[in-house]
PQR file with spaces between the fields and no chain letter, atoms N, CA, C, O and H, PARSE charges and radii, in Angstrom:
ATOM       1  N    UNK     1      96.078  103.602  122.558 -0.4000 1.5000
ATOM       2  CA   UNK     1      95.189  104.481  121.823 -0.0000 2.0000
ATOM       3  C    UNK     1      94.792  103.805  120.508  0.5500 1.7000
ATOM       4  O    UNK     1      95.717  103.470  119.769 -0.5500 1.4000
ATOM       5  N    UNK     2      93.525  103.561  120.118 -0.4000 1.5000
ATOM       6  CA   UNK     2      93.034  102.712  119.067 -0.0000 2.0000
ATOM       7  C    UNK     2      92.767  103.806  117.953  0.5500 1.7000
ATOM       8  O    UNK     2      92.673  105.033  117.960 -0.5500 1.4000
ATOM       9  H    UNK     2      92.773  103.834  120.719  0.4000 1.0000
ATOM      10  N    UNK     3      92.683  102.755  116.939 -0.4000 1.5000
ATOM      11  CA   UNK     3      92.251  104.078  115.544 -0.0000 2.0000
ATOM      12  C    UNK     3      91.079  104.835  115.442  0.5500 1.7000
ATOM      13  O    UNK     3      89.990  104.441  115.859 -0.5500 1.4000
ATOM      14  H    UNK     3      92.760  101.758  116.934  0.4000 1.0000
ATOM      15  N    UNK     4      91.272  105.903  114.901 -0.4000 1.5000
ATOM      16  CA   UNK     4      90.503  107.040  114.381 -0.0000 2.0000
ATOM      17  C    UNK     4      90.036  107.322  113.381  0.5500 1.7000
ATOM      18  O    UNK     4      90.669  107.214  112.330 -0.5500 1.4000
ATOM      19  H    UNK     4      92.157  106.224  114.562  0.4000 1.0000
ATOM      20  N    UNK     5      88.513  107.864  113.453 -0.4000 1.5000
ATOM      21  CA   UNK     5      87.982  108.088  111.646 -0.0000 2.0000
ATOM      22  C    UNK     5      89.626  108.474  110.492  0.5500 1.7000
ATOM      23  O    UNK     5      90.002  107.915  109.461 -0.5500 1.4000
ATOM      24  H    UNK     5      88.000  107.952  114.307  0.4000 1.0000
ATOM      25  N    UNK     6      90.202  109.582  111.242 -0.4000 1.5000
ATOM      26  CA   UNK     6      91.047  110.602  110.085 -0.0000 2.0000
ATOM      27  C    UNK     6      91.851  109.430  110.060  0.5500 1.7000
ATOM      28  O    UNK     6      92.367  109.535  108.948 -0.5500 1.4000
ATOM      29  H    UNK     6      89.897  110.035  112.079  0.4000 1.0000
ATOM      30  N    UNK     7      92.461  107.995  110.741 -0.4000 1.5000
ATOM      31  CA   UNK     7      93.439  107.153  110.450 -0.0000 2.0000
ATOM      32  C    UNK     7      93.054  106.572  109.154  0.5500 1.7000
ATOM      33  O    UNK     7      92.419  105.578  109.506 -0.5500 1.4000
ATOM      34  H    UNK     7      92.042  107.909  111.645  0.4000 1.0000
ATOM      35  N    UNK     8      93.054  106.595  107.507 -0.4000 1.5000
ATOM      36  CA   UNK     8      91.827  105.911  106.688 -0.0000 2.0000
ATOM      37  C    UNK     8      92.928  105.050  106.507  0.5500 1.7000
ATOM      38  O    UNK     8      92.634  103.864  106.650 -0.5500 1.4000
ATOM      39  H    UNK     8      93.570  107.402  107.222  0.4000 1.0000
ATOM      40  N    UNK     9      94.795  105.424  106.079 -0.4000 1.5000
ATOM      41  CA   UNK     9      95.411  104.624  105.955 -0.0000 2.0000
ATOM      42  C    UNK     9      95.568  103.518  106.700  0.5500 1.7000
ATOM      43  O    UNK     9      95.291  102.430  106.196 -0.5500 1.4000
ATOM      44  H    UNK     9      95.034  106.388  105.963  0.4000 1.0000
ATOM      45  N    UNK    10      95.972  103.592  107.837 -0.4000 1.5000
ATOM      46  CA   UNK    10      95.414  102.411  109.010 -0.0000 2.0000
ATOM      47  C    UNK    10      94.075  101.289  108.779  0.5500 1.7000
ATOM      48  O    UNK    10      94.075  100.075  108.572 -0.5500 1.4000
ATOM      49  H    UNK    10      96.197  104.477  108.246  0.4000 1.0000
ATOM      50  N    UNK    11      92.978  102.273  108.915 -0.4000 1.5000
ATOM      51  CA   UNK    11      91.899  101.661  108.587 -0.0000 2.0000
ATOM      52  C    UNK    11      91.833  100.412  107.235  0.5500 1.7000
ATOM      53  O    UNK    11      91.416   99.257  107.325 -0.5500 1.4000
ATOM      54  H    UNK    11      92.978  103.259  109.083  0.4000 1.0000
ATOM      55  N    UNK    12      92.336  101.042  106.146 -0.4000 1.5000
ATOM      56  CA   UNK    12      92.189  100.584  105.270 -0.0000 2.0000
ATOM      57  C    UNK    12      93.153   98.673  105.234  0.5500 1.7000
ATOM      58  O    UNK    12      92.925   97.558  104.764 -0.5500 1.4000
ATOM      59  H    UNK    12      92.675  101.980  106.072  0.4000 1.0000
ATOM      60  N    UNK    13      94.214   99.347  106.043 -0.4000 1.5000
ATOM      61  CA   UNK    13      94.817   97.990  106.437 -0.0000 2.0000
ATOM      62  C    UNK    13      94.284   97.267  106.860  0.5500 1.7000
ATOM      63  O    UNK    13      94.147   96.313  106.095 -0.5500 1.4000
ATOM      64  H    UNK    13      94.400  100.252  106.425  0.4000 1.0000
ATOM      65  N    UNK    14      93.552   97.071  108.353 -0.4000 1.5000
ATOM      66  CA   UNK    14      93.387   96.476  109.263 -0.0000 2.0000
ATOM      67  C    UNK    14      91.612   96.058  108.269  0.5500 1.7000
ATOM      68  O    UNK    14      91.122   94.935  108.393 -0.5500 1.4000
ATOM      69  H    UNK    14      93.664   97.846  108.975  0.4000 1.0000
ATOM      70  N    UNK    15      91.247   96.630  107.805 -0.4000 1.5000
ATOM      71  CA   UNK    15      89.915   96.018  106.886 -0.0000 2.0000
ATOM      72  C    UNK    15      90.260   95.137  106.101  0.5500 1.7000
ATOM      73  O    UNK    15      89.573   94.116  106.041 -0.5500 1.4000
ATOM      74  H    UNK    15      91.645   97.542  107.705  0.4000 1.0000
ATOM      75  N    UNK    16      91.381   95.277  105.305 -0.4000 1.5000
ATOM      76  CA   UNK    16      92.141   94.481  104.328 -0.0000 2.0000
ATOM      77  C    UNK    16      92.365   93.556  104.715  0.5500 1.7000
ATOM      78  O    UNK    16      92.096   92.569  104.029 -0.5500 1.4000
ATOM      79  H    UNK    16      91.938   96.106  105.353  0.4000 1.0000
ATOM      80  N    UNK    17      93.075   93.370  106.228 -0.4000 1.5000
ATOM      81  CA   UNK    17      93.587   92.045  106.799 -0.0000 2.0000
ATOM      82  C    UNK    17      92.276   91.238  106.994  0.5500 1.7000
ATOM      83  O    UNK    17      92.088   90.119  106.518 -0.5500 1.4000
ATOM      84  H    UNK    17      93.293   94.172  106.785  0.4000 1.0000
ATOM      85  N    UNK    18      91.284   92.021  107.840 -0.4000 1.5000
ATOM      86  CA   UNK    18      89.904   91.026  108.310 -0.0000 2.0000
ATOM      87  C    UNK    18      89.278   90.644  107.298  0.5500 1.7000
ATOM      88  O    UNK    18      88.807   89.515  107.428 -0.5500 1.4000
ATOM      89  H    UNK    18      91.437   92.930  108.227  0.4000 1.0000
ATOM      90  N    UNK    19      88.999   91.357  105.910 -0.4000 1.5000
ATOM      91  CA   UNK    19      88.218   90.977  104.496 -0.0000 2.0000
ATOM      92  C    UNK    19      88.533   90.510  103.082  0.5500 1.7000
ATOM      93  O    UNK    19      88.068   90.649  101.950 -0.5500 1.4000
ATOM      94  H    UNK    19      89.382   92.275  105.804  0.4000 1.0000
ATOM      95  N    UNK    20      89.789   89.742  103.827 -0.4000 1.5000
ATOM      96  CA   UNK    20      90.874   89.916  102.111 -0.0000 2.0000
ATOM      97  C    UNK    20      90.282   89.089  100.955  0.5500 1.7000
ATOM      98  O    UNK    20      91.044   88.904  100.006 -0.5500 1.4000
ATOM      99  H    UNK    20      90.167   89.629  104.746  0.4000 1.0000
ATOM     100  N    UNK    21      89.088   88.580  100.882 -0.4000 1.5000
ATOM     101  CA   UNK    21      88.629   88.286   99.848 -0.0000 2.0000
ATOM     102  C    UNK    21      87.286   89.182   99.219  0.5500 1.7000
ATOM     103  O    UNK    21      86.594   88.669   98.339 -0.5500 1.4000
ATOM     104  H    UNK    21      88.469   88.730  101.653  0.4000 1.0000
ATOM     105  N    UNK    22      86.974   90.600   99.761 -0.4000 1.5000
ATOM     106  CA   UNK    22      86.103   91.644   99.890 -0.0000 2.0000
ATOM     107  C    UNK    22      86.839   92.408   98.487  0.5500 1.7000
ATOM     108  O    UNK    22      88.023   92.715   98.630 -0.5500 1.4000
ATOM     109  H    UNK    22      87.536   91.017  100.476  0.4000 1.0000
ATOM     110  N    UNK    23      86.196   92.716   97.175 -0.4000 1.5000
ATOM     111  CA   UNK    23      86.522   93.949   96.656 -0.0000 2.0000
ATOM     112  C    UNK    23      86.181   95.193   97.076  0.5500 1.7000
ATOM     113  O    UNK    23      84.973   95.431   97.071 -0.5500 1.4000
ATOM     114  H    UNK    23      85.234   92.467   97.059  0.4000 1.0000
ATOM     115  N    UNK    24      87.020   96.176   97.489 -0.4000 1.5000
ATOM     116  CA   UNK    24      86.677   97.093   98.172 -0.0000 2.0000
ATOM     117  C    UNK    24      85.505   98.423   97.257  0.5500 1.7000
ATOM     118  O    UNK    24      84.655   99.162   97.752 -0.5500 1.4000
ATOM     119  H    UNK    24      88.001   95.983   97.493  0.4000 1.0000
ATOM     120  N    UNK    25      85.835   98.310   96.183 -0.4000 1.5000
ATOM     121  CA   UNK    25      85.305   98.890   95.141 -0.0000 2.0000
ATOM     122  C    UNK    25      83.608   98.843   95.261  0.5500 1.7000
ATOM     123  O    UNK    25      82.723   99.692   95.154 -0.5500 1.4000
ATOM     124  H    UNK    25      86.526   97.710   95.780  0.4000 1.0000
ATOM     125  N    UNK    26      83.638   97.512   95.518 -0.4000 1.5000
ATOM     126  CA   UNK    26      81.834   96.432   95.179 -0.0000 2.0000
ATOM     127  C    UNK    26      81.177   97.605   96.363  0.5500 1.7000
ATOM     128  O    UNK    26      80.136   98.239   96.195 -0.5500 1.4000
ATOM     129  H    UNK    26      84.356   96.822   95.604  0.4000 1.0000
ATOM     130  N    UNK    27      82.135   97.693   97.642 -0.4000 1.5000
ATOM     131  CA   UNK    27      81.273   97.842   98.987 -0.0000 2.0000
ATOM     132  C    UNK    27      80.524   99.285   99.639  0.5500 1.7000
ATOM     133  O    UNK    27      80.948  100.440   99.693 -0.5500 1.4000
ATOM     134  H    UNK    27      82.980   97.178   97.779  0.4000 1.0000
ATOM     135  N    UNK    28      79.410   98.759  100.033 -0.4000 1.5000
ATOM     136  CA   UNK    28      78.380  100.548  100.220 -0.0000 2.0000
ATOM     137  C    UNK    28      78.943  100.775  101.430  0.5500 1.7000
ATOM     138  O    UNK    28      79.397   99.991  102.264 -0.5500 1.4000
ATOM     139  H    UNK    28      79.066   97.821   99.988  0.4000 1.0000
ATOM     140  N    UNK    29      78.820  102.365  101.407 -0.4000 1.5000
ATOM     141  CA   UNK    29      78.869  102.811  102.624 -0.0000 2.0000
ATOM     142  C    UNK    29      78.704  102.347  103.675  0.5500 1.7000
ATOM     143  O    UNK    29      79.548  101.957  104.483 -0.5500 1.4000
ATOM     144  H    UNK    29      78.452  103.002  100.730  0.4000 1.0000
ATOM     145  N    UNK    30      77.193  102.358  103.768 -0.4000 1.5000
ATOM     146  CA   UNK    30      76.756  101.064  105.520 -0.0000 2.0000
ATOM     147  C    UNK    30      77.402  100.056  105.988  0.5500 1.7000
ATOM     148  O    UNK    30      77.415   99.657  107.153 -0.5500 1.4000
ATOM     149  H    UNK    30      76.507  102.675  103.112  0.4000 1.0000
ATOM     150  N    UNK    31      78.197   99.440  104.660 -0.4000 1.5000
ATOM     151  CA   UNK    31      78.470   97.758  105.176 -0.0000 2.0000
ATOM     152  C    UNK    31      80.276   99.051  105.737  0.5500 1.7000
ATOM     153  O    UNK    31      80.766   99.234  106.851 -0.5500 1.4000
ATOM     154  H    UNK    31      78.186   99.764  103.714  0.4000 1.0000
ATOM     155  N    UNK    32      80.649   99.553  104.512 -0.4000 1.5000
ATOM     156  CA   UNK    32      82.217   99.984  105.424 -0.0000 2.0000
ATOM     157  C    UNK    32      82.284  100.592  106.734  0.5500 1.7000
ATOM     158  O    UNK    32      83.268  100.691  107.466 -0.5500 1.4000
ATOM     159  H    UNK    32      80.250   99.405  103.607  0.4000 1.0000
ATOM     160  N    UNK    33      81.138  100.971  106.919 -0.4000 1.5000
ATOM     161  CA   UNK    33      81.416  101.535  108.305 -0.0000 2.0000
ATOM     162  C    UNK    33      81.196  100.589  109.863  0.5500 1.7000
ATOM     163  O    UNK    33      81.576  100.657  111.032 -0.5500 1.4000
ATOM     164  H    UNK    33      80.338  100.890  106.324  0.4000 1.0000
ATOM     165  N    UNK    34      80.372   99.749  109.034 -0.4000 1.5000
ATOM     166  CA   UNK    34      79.821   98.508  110.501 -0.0000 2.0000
ATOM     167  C    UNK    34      81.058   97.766  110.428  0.5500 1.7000
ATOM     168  O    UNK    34      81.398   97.249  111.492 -0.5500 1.4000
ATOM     169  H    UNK    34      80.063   99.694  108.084  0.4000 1.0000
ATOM     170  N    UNK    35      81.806   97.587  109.445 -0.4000 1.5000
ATOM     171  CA   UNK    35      82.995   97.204  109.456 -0.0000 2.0000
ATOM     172  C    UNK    35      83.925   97.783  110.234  0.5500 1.7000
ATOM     173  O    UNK    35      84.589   97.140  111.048 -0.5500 1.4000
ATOM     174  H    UNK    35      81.530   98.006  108.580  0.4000 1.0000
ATOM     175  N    UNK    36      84.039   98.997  110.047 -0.4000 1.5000
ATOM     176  CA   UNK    36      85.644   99.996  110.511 -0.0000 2.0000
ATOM     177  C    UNK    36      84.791   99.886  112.392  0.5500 1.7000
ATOM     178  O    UNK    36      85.359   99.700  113.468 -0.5500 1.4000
ATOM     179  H    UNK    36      83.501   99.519  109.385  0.4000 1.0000
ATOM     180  N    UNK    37      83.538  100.060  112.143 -0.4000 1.5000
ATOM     181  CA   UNK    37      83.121   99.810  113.932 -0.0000 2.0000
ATOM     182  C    UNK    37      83.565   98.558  114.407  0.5500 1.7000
ATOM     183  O    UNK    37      84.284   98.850  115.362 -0.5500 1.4000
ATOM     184  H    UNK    37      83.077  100.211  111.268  0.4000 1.0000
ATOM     185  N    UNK    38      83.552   97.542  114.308 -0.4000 1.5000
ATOM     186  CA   UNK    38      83.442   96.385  113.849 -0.0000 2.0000
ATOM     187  C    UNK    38      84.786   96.049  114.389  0.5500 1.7000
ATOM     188  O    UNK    38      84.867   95.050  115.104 -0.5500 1.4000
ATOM     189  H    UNK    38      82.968   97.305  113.532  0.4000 1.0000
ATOM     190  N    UNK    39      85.980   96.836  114.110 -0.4000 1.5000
ATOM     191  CA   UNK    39      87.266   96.858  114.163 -0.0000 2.0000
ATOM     192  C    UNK    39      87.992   96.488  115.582  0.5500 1.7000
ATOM     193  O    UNK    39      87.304   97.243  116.269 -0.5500 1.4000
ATOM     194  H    UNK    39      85.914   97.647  113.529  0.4000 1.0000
ATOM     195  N    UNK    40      88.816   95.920  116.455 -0.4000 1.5000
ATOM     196  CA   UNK    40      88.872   95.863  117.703 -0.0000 2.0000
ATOM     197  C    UNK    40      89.594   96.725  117.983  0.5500 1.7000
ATOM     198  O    UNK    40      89.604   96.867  119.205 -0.5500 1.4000
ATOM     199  H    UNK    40      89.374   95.306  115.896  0.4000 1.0000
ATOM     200  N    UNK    41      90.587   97.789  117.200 -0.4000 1.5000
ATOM     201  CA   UNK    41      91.304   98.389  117.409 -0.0000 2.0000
ATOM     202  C    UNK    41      90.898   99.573  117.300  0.5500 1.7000
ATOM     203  O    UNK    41      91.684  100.407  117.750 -0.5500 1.4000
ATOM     204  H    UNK    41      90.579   97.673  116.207  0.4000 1.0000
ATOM     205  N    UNK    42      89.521  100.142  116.666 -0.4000 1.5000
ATOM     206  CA   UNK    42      88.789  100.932  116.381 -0.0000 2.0000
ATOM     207  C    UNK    42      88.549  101.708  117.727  0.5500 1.7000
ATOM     208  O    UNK    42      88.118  101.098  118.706 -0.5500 1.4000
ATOM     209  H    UNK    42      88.882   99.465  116.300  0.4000 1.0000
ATOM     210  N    UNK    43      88.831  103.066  117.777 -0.4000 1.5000
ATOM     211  CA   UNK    43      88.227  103.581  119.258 -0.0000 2.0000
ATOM     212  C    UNK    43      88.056  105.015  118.696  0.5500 1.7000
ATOM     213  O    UNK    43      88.983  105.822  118.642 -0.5500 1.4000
ATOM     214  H    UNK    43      89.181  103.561  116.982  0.4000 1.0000
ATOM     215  N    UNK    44      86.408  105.336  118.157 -0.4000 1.5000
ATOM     216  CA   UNK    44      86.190  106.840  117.822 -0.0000 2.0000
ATOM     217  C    UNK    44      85.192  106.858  118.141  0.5500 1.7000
ATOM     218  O    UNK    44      84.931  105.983  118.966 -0.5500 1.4000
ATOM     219  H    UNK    44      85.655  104.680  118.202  0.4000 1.0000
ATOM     220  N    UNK    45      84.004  107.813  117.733 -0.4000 1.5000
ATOM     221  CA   UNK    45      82.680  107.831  117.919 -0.0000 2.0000
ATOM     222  C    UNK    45      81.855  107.694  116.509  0.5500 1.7000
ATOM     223  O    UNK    45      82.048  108.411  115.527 -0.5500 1.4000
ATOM     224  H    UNK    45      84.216  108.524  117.062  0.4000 1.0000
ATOM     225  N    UNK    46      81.207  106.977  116.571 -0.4000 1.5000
ATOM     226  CA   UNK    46      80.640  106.669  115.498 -0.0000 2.0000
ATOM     227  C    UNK    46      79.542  107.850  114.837  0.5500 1.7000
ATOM     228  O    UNK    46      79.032  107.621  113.740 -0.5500 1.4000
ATOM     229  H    UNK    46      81.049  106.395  117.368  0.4000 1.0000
ATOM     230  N    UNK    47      79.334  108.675  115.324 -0.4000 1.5000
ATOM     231  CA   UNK    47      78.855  110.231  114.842 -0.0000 2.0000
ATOM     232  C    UNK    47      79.835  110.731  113.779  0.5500 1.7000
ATOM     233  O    UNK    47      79.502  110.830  112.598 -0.5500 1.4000
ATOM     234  H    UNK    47      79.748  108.861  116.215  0.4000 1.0000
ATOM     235  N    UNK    48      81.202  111.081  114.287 -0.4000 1.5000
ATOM     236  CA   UNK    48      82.296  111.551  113.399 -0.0000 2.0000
ATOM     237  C    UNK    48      82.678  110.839  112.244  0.5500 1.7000
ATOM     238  O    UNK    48      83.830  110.899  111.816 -0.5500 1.4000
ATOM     239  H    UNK    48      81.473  111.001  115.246  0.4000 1.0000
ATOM     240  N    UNK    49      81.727  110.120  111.670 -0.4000 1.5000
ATOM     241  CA   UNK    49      82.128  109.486  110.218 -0.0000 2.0000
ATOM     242  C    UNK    49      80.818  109.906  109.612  0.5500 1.7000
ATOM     243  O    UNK    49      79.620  109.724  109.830 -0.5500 1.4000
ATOM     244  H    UNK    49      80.791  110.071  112.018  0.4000 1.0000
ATOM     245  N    UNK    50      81.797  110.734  108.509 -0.4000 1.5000
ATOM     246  CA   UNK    50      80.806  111.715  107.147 -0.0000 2.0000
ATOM     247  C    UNK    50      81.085  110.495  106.053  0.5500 1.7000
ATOM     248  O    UNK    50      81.562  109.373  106.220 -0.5500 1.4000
ATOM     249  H    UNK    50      82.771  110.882  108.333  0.4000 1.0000
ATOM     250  N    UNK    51      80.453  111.368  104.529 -0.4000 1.5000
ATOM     251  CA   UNK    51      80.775  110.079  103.320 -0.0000 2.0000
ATOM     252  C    UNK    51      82.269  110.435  102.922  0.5500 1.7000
ATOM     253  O    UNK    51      82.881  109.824  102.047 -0.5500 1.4000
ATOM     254  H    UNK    51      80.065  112.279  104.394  0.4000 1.0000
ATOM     255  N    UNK    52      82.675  111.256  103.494 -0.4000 1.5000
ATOM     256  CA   UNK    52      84.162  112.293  102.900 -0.0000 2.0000
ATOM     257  C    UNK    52      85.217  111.067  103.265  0.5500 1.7000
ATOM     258  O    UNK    52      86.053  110.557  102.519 -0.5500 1.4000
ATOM     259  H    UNK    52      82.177  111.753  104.205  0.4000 1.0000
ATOM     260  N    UNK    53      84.816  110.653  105.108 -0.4000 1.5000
ATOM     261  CA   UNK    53      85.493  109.591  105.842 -0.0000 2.0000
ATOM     262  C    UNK    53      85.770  108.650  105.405  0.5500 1.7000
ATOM     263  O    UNK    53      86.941  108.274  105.354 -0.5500 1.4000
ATOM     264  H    UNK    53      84.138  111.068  105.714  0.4000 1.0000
ATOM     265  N    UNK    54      84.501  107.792  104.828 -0.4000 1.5000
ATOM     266  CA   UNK    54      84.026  106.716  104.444 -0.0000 2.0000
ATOM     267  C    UNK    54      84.491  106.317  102.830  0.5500 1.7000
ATOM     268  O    UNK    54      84.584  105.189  102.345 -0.5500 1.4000
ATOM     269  H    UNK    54      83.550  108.098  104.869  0.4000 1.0000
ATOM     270  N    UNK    55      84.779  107.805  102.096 -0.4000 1.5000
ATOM     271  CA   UNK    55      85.336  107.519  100.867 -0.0000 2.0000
ATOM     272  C    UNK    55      86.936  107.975  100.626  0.5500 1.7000
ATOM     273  O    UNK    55      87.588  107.665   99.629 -0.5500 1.4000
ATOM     274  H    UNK    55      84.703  108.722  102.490  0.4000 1.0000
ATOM     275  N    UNK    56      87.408  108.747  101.707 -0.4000 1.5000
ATOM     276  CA   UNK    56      88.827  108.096  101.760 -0.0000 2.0000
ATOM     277  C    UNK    56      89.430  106.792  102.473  0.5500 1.7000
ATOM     278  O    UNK    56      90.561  106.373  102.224 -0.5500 1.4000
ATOM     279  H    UNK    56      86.878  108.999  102.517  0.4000 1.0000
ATOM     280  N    UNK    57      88.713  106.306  103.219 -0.4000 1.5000
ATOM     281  CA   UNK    57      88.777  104.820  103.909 -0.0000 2.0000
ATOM     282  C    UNK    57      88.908  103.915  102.749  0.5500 1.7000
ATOM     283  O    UNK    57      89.926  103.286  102.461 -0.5500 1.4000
ATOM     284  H    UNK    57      87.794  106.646  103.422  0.4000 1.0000
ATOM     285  N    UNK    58      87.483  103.903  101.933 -0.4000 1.5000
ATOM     286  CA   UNK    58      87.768  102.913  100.793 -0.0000 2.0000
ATOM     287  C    UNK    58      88.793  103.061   99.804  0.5500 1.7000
ATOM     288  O    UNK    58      89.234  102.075   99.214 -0.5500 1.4000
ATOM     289  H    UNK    58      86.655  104.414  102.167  0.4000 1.0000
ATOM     290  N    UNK    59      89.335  104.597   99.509 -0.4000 1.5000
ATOM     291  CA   UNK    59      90.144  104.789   98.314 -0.0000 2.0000
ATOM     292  C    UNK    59      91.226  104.396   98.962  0.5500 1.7000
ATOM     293  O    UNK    59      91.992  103.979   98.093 -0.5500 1.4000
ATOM     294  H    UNK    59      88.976  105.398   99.989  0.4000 1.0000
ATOM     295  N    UNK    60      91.751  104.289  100.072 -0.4000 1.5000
ATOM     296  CA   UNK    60      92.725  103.887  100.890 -0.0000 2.0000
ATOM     297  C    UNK    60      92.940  102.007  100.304  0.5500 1.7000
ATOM     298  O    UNK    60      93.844  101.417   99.712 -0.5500 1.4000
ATOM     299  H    UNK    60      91.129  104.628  100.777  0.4000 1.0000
ATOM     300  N    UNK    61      91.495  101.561  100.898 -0.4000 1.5000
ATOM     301  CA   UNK    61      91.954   99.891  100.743 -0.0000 2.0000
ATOM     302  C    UNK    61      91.995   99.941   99.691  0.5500 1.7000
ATOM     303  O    UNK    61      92.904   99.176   99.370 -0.5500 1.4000
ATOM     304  H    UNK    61      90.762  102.041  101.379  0.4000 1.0000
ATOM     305  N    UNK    62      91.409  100.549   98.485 -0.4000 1.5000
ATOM     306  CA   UNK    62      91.234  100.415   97.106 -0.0000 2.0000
ATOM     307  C    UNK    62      92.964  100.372   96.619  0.5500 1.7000
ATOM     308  O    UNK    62      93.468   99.394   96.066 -0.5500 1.4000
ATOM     309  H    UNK    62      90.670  101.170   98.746  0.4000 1.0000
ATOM     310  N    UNK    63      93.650  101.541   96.932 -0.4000 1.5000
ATOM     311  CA   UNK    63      94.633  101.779   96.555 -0.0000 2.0000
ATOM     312  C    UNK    63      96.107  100.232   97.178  0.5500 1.7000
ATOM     313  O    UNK    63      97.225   99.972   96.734 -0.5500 1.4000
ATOM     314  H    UNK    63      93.240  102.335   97.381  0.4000 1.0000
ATOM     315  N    UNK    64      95.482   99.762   98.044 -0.4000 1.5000
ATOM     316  CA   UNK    64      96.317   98.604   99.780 -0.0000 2.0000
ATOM     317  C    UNK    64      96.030   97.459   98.685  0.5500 1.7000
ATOM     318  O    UNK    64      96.917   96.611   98.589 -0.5500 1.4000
ATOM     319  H    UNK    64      94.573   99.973   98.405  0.4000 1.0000
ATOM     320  N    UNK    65      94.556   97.279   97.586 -0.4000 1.5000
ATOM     321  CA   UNK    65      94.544   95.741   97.148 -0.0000 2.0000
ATOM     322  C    UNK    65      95.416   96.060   95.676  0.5500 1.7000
ATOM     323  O    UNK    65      95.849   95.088   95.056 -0.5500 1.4000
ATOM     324  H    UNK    65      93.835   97.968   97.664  0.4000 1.0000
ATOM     325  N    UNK    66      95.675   97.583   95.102 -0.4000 1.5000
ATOM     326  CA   UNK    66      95.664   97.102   93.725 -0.0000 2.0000
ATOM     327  C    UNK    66      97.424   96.854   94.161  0.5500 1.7000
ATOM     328  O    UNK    66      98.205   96.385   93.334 -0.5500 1.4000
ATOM     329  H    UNK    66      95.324   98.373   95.606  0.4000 1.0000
């Protein structure tokens, strides 16, 4: 079973590992989400990601780099 929008902690890892020279802070919406799609472990529907998703995802890596 692969990750899920509500996984942001997960998410935020597995972005971290693929982008570790990415400030997560710098990055827009569009680019985090073609990313978290992007993911191989990723298995949701890409409808079910709001900005709510998308901005606990980043506060997640935000919180994984400091």
């Amino acid at each position: 079973m692969g990750l899920k929008w509500i996984d942001s902690q997960q998410l935020a890892e597995a972005l971290a590992e693929a982008h570790p020279d990415i400030d997560p802070r710098q990055l827009h919406f569009p680019q985090l989400m073609q990313w978290v799609l992007a993911l191989a472990e990723f298995d949701d529907e890409p409808g079910h990601c709001g900005e709510l998703v998308l901005e606990a995802i980043q506060q997640a890596w935000i919180d994984e780099a400091d």
